[in-house]
Each structure stands twice: as structure tokens, then as C-alpha cells.
DSSP file (Angstrom, degrees, kcal/mol; ACC not computed):
  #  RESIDUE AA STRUCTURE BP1 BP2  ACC     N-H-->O    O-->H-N    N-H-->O    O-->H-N    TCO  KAPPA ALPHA  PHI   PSI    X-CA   Y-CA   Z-CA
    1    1 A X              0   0    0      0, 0.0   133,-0.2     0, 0.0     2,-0.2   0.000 360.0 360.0 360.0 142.8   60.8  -78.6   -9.5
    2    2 A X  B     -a  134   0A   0    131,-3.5   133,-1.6   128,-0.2     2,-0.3  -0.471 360.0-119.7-123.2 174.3   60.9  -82.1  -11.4
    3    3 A X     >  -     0   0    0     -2,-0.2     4,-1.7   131,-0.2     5,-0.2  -0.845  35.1-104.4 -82.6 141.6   63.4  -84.2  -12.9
    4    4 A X  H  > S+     0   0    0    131,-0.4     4,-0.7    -2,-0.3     5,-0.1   0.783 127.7  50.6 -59.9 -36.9   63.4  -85.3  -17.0
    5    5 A X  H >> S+     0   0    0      2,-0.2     3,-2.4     3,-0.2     4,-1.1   0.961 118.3  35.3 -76.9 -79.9   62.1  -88.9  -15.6
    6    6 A X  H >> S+     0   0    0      1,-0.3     3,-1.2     2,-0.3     4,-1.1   0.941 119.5  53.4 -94.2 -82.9   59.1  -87.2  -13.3
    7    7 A X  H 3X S+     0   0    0     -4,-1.7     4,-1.7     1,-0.3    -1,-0.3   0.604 107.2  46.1 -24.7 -33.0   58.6  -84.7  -15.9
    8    8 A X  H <X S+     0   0    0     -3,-2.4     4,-1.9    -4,-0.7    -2,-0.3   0.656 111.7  55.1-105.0 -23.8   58.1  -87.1  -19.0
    9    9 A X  H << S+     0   0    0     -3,-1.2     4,-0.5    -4,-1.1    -1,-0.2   0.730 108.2  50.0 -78.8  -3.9   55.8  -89.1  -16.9
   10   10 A X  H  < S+     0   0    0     -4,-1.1     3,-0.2     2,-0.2    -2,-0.2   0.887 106.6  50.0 -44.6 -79.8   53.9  -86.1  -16.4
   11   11 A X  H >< S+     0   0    0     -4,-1.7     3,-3.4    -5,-0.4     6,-0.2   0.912 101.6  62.8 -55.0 -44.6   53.8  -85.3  -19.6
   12   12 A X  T 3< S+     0   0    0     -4,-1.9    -1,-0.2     1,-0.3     5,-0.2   0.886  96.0  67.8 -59.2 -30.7   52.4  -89.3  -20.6
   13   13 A X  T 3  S+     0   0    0     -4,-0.5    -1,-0.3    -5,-0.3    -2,-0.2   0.625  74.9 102.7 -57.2 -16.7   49.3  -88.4  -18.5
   14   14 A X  S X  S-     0   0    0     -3,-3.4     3,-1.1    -4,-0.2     2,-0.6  -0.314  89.1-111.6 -70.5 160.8   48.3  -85.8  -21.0
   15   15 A X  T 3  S+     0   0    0      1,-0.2   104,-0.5   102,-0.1   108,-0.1  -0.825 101.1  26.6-115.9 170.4   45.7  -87.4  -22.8
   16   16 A X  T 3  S+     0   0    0     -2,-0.6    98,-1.6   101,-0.2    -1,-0.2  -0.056  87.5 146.2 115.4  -5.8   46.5  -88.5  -26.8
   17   17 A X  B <   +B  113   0B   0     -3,-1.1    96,-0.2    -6,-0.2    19,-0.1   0.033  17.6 165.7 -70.6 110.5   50.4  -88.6  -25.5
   18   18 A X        -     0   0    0     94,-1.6    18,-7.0    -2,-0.2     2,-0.2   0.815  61.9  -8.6 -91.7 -24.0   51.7  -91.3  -27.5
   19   19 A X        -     0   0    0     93,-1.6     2,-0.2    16,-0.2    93,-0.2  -0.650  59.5-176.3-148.6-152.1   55.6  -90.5  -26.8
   20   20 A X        +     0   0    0     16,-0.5    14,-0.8    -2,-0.2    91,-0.3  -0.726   6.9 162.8 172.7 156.9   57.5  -88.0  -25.3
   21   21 A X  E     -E  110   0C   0     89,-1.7    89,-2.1    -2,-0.2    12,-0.2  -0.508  32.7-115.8 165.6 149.1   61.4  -87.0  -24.7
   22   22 A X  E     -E  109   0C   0     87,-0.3     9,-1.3    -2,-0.2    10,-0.9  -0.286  34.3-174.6 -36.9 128.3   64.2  -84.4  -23.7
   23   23 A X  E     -EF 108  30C   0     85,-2.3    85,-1.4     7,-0.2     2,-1.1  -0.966  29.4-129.7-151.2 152.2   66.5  -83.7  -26.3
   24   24 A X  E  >  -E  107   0C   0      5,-1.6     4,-1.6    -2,-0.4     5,-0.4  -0.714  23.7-153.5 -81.1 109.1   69.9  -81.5  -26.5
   25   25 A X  T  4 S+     0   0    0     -2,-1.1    29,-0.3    81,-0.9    82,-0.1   0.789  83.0  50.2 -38.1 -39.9   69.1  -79.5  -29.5
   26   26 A X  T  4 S+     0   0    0     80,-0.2    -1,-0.1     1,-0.1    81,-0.1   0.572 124.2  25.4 -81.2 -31.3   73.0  -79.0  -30.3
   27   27 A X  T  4 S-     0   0    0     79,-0.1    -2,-0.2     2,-0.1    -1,-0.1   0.502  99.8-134.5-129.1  -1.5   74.1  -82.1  -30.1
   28   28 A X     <  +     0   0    0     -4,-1.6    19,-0.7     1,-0.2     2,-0.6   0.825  54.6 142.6  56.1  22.6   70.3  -84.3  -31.0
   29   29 A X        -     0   0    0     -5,-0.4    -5,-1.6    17,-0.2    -1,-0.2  -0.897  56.1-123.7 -88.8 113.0   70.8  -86.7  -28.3
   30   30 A X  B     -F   23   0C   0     -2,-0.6    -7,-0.2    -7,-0.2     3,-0.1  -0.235  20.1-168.8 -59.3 122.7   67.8  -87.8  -26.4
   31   31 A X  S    S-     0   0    0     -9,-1.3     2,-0.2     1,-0.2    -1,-0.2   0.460  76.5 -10.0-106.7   9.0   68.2  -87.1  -22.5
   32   32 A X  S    S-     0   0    0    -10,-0.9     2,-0.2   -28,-0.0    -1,-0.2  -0.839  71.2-167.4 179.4 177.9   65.2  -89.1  -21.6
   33   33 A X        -     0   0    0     -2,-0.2     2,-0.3   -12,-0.2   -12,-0.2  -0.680   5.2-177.1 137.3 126.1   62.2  -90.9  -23.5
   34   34 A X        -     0   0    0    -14,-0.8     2,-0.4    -2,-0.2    -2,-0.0  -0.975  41.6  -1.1-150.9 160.4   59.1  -92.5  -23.1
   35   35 A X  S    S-     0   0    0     -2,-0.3   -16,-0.2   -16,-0.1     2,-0.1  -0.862 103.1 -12.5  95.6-136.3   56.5  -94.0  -24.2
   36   36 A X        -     0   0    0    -18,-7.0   -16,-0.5    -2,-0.4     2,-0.4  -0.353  58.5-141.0-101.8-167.3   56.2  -94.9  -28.1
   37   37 A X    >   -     0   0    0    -18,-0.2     3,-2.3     1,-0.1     5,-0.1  -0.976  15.6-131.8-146.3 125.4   58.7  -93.2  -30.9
   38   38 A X  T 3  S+     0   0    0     -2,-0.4    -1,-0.1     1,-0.3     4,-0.1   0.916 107.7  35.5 -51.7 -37.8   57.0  -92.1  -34.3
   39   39 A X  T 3  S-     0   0    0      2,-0.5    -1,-0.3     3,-0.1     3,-0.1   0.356 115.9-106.0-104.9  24.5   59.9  -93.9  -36.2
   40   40 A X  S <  S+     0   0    0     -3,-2.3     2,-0.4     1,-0.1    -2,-0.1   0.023  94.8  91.0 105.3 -35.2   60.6  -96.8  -34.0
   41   41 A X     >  -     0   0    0      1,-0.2     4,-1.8    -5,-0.0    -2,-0.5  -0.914  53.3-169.7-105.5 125.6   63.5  -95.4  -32.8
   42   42 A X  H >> S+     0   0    0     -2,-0.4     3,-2.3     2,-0.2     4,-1.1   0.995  93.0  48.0 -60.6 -82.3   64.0  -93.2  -29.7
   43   43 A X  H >> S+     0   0    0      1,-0.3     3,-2.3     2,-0.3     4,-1.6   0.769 115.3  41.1 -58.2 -76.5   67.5  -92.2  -30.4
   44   44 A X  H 34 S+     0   0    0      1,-0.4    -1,-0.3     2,-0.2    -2,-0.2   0.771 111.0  65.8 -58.8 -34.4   67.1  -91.1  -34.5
   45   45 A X  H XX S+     0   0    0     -3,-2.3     4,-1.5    -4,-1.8     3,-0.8   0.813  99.2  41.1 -90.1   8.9   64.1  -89.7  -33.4
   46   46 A X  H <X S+     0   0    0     -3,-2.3     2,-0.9    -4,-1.1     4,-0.6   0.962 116.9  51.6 -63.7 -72.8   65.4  -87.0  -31.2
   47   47 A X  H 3< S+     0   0    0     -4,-1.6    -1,-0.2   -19,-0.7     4,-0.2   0.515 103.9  49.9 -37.0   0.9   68.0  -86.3  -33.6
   48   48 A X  H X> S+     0   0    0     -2,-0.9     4,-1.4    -3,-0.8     3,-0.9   0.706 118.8  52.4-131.2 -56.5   65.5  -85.9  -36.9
   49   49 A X  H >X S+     0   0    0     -4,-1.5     3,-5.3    -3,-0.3     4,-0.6   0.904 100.5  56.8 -32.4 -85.5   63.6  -83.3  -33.9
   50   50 A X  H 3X S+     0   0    0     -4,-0.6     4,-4.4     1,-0.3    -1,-0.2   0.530  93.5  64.6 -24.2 -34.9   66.6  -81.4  -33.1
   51   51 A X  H <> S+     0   0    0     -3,-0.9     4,-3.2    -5,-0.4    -1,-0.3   0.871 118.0  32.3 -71.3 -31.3   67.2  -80.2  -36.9
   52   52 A X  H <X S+     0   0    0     -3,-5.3     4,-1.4    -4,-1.4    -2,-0.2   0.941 114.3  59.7 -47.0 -80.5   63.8  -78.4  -36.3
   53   53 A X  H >X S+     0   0    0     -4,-0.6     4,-0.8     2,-0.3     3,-0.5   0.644 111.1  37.0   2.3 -82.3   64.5  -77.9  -33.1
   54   54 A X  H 3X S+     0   0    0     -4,-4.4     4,-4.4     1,-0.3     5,-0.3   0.923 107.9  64.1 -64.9 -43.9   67.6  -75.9  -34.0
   55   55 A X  H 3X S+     0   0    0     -4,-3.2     4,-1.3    -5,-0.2    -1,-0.3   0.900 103.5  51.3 -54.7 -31.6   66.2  -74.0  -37.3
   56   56 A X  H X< S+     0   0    0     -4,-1.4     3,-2.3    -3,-0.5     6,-0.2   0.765 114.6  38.1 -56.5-103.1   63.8  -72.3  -35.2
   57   57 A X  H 3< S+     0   0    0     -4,-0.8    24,-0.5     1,-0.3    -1,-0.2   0.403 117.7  44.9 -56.7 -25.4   66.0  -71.1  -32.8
   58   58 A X  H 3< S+     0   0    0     -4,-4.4     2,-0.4    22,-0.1    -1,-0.3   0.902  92.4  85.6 -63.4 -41.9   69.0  -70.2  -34.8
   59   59 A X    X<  -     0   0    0     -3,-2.3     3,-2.4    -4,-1.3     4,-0.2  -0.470  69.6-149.7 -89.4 124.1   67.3  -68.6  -37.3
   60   60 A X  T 3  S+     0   0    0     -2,-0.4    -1,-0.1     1,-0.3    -3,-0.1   0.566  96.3  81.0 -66.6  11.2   66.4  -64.4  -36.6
   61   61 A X  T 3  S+     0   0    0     -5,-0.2    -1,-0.3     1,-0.2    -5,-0.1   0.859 102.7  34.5 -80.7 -16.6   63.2  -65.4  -39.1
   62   62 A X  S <  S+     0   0    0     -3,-2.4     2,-0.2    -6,-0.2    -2,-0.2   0.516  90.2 108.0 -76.7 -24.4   61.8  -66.8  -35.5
   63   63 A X  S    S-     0   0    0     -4,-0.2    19,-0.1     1,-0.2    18,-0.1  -0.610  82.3 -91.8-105.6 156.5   63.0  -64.7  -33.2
   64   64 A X        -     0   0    0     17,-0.4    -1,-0.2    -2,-0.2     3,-0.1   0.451  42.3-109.6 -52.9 171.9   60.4  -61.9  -31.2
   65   65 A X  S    S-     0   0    0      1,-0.3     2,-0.3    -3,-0.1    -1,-0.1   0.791  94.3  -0.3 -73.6 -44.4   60.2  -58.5  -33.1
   66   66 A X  S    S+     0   0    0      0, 0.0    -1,-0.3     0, 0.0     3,-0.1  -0.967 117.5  38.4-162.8 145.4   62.3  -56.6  -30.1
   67   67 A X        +     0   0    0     -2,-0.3    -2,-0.0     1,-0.2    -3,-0.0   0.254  59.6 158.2 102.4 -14.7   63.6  -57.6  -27.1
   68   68 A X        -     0   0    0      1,-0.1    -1,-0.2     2,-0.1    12,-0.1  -0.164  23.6-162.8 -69.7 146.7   65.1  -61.0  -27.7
   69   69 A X    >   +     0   0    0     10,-0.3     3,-1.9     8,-0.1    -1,-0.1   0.292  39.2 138.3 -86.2  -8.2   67.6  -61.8  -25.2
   70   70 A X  T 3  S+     0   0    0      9,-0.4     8,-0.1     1,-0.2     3,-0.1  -0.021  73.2   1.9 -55.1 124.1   69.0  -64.5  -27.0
   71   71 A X  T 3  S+     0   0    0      1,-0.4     2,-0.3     3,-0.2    -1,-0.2   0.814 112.4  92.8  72.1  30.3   72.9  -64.6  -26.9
   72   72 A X  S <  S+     0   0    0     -3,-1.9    -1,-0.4     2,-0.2     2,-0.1  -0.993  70.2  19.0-130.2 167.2   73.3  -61.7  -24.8
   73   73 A X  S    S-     0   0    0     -2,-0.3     5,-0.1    -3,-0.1    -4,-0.0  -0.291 102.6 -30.5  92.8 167.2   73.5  -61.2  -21.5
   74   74 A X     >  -     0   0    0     -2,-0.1     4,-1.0     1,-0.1     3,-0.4  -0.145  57.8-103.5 -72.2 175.2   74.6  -64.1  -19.1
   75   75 A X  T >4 S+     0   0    0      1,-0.2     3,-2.5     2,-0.2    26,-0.2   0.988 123.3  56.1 -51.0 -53.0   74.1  -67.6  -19.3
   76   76 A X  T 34 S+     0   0    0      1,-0.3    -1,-0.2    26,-0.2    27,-0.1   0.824 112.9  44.5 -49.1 -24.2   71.3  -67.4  -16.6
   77   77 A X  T 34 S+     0   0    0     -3,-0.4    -1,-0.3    25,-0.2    -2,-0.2   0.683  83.6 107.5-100.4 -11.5   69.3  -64.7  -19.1
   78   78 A X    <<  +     0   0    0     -3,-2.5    23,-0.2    -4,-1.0     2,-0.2  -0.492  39.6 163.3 -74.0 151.4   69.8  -66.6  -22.4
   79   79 A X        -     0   0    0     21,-0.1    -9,-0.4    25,-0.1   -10,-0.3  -0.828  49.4-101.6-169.0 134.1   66.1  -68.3  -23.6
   80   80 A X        -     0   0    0     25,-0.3   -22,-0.1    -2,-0.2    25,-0.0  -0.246  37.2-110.5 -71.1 170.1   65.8  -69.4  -27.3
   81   81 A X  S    S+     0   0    0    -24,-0.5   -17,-0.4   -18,-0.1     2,-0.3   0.182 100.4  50.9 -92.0  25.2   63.9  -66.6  -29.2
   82   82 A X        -     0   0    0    -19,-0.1     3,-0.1     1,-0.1    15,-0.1  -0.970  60.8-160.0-131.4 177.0   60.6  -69.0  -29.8
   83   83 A X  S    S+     0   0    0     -2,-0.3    15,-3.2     1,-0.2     2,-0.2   0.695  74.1  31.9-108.5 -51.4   58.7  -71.1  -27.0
   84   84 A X        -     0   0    0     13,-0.2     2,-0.2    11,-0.1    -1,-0.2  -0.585  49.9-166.1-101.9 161.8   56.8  -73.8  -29.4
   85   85 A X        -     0   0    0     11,-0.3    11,-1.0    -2,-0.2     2,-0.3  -0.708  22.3-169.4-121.4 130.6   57.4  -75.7  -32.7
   86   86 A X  E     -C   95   0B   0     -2,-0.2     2,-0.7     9,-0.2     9,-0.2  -0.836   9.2-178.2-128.9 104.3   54.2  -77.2  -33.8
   87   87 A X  E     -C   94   0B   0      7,-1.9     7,-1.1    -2,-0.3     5,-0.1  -0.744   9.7-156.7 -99.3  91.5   54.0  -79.6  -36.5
   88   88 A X  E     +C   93   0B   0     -2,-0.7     2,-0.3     5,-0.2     5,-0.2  -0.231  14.1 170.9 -46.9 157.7   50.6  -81.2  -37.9
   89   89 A X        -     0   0    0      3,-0.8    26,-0.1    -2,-0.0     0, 0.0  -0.892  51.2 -82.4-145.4 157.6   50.0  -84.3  -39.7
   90   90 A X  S    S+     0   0    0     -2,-0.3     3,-0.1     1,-0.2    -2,-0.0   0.809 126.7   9.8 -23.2 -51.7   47.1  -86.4  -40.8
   91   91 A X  S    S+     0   0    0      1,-0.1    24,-2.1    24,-0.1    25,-0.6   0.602 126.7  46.4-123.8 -22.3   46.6  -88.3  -37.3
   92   92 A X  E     - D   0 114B   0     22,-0.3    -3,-0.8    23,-0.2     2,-0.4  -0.799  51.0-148.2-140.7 175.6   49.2  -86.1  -35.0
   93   93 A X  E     -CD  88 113B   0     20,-1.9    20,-1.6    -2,-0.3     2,-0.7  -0.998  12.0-153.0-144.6 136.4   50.7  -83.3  -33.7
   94   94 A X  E     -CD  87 112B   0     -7,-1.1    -7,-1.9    -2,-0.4     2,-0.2  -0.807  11.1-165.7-121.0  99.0   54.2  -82.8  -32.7
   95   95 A X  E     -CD  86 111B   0     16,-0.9    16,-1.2    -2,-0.7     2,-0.4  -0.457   4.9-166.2 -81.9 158.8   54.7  -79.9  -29.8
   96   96 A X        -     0   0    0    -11,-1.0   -11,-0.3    14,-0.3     2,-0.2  -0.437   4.9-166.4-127.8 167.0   58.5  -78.9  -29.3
   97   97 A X        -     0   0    0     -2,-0.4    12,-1.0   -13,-0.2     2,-0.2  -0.496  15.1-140.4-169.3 102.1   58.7  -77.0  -26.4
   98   98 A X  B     -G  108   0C   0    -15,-3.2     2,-0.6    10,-0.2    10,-0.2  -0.585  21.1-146.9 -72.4 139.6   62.2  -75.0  -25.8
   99   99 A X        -     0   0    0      8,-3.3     2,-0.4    -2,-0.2     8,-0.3  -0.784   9.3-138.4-106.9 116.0   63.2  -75.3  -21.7
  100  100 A X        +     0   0    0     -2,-0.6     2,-0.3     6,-0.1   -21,-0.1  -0.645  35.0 176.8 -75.1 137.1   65.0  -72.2  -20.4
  101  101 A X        -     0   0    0     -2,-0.4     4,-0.2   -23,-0.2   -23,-0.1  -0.976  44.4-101.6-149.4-177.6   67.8  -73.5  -18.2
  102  102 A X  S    S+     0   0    0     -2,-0.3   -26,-0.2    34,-0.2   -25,-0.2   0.500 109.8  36.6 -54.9 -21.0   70.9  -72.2  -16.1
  103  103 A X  S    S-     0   0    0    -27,-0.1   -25,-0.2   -28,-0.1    -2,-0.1   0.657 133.2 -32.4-122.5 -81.9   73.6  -73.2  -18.8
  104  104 A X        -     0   0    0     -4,-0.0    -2,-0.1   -28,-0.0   -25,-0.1   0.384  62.2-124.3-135.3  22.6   72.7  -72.7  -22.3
  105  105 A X        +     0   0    0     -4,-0.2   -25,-0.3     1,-0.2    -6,-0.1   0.648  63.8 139.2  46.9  30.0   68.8  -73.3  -23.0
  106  106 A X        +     0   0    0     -8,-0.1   -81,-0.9   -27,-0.0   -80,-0.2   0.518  42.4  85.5 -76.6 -14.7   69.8  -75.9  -25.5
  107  107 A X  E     +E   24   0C   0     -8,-0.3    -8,-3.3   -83,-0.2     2,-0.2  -0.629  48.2 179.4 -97.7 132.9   67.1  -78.3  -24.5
  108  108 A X  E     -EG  23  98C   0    -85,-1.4   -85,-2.3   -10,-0.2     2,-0.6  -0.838  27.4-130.4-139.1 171.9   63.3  -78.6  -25.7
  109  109 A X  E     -E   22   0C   0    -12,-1.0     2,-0.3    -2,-0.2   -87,-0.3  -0.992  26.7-150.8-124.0 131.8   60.8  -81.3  -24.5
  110  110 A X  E     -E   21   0C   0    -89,-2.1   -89,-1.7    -2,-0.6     2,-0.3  -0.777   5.6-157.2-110.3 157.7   59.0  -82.9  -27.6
  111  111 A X  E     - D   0  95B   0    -16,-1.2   -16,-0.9    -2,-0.3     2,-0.4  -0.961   9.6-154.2-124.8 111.8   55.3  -84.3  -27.5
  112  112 A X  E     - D   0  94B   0     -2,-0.3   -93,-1.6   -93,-0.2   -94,-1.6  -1.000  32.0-162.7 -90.9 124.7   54.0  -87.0  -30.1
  113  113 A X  E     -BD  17  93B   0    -20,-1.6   -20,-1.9    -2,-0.4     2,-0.7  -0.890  24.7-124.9 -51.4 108.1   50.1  -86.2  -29.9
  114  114 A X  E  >  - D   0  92B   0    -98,-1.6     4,-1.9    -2,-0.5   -22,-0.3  -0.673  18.6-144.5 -70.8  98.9   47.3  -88.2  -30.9
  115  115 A X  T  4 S+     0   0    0    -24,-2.1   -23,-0.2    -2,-0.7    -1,-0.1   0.707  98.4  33.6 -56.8 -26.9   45.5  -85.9  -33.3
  116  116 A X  T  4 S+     0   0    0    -25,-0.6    -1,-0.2  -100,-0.1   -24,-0.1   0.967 120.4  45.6 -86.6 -48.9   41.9  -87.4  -31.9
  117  117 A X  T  4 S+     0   0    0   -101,-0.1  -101,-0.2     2,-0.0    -2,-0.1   0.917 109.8  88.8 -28.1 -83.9   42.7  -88.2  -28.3
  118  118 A X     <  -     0   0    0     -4,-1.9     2,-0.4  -104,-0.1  -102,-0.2   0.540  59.5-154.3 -57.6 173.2   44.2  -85.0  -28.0
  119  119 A X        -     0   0    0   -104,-0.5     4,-0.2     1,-0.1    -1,-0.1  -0.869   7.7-170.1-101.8 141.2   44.0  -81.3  -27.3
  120  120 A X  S  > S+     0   0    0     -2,-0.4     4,-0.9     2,-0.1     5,-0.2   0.750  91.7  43.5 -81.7 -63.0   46.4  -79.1  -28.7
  121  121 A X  H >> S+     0   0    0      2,-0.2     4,-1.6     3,-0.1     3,-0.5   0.935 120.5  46.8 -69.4 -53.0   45.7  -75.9  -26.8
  122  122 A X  H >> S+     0   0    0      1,-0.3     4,-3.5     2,-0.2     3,-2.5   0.983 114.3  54.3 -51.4 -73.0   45.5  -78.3  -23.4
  123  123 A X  H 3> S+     0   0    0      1,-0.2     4,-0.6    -4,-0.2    -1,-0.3   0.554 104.3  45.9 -12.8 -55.8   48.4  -79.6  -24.6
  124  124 A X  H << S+     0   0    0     -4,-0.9    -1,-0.2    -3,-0.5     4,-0.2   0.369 108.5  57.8 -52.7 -23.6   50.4  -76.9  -25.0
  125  125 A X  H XX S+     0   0    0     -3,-2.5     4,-1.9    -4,-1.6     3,-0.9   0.829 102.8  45.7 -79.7 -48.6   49.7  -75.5  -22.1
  126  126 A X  H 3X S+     0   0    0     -4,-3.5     4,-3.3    -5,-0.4     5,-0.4   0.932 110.0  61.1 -79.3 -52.4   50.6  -78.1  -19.6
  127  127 A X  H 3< S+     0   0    0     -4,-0.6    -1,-0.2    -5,-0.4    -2,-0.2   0.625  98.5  52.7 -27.7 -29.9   53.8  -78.5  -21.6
  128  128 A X  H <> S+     0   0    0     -3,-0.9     4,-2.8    -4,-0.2    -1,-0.2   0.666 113.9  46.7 -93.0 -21.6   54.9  -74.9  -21.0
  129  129 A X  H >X S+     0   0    0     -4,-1.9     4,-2.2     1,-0.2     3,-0.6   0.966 113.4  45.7 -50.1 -55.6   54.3  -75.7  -17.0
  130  130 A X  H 3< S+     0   0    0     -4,-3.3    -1,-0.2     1,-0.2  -128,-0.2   0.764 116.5  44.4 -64.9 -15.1   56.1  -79.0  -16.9
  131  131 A X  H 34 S+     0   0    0     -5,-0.4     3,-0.3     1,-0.2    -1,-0.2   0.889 112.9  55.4 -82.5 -31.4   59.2  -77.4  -19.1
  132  132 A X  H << S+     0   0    0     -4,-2.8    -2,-0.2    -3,-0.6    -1,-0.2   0.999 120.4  30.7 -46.5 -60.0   58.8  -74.1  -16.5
  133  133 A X  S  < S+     0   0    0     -4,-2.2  -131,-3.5  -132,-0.1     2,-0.6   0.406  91.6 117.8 -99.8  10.0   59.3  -76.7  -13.4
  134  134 A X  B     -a    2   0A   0     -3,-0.3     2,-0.3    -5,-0.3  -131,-0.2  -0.866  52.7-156.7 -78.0 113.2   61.5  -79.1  -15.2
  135  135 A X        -     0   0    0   -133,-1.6  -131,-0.4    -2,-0.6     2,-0.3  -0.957   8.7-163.9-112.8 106.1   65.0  -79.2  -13.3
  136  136 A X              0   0    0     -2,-0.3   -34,-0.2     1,-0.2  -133,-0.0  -0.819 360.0 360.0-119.9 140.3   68.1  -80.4  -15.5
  137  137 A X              0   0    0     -2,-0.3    -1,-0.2     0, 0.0  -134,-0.0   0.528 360.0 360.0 106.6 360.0   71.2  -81.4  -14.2
């Protein structure tokens, strides 16, 4: 189990990572950052995430076919009803990655990707470990 600091340096090891950070979906506040920020700004960009961030998960056009537990069930059992958001561009790729946690799963860990550097599929992959072993609180 990690911390958002140990986690996001984790994550900066990947390789093409150009940026990285925690953000509360609900409220678009960044709960850690590093490394660079597509628009300059850490802070605005969490927030300009989170609006993804939240349409996915609010919305039942995302959520699994059957089964979802989201919003039922106890806190401990809630997990939003997608895992990824993945957003292309010309030169990058931007992974989303929703973090199940104890209290309300409101929290996703975002990725700026360097579309040459990087891997996608690697990418994604090590992204759902570090958000698995990622310890908030």
C-alpha cells in the first residue's frame, strides 16, 4: 500500500509520463501533482479533468450492462461504474483511472502520456496496479 506522493512518483517512472495527479472528482481539486501540467496549471488542470472525470461516472451510458454496484450497498462496496477514461490527441494520451476507496470512490489518478515515448496498453496497466495499492487518507 502507497501514499498519493509514492504513488505519483511511481507513476512518473512510466516511460512517456509527462505529468501526473490525484484528483477529487466531486469537488476537481488536485490531491497531489507532478511533474508537467498540459495547461500550465496544476490546479485548473484537475478541475478541466474532473468534468470528464464525473460524466463518465455519473452517467448510466458508462455504466457495466448488469451488476454495477454503484450507489448501493455500503460505502466500502461502492466503485464508479467505469475503470478508465482515455482521451487521444495528436502527440498524447490522457489515462483517467477511477481509485476504489473506503469512503466514496470519488477519486481517479490522471496520466499525461507522451504519445511516442509511451505505451498505452503498458500504461494502463501499471496504472490500474498503482490505483489498486494506492492508500488515501
Amino acid at each position: 500500500m502507497s501514499g498519493i506522493d509514492e504513488c505519483l512518483l511511481e507513476v512518473m517512472r512510466l516511460p512517456g509520463a509527462r505529468g501526473a495527479s490525484v484528483v477529487d472528482w466531486t469537488s476537481g481539486l488536485a490531491l497531489g501533482t507532478i511533474g508537467a501540467s498540459r495547461n500550465g496549471d496544476h490546479e485548473a488542470g484537475a478541475a478541466e479533468t474532473a468534468e470528464l472525470a464525473r460524466l463518465a461516472a455519473e452517467h448510466l451510458a458508462f455504466a457495466p450492462a448488469e451488476g454495477s454496484d454503484w450507489g448501493q450497498g455500503s460505502a466500502s462496496d461502492k466503485a464508479p461504474p467505469v475503470e478508465d477514461v482515455i482521451v487521444t490527441n495528436r502527440d498524447s494520451y490522457h489515462l483517467l483511472r477511477f481509485v476504489r476507496t473506503s469512503f466514496d470512490s470519488s477519486v481517479f489518478l490522471h496520466l499525461w502520456l507522451g504519445r511516442d515515448e509511451g505505451n498505452l496498453a503498458y500504461a494502463r496497466i501499471r496504472l490500474a496496479d498503482i490505483a489498486d495499492r494506492m492508500v488515501l487518507g
